[in-house]
C-alpha positions in Angstrom: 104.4 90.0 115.1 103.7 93.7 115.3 100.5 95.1 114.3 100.1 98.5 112.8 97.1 100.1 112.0 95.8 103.0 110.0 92.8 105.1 110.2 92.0 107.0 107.2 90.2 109.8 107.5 91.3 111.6 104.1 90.3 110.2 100.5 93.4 109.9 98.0 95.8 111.0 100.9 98.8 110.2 98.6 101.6 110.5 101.8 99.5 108.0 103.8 99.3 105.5 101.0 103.0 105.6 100.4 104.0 105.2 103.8 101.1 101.9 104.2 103.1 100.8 101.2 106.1 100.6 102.6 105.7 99.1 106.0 103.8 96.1 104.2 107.4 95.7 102.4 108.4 94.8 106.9 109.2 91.7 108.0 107.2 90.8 111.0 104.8 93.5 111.0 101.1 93.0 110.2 99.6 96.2 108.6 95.4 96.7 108.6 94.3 99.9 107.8 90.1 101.4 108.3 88.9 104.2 105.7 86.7 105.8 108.0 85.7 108.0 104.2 84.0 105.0 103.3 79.9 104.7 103.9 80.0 101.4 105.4 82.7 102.4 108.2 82.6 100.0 111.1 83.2 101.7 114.1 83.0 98.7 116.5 85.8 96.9 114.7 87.6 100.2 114.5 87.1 100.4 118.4 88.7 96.2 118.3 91.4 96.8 116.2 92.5 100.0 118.4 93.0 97.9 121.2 94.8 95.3 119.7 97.2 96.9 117.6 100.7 97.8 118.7 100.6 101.2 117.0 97.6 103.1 115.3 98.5 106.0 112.7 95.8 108.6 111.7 95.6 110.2 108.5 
């Protein structure tokens, strides 16, 4: 299974929510996005989940 991940660096970025919407809709593709907007951001599973995903997306 592929893994996909998005960084969000934007709040309410409407394109990057439509597109996340749509590759959940994928077969065999495992979709994790980060909202690096949010207060609590956790870089060092940011840093993990970089490494591990097949493809990372910025926004």
């Amino acid at each position: 299974m592929r893994e996909i991940l998005h960084i969000l660096t934007k709040r309410d970025d409407a394109v990057a929510k439509a597109i996340i919407e749509q590759e959940r809709n994928l077969r065999d593709v495992k979709i994790d996005a980060i909202d690096l907007t949010a207060k609590d951001a956790d870089y060092d599973a940011l840093v993990k989940k970089i490494f591990s995903a097949d493809a990372v997306h910025v926004w």
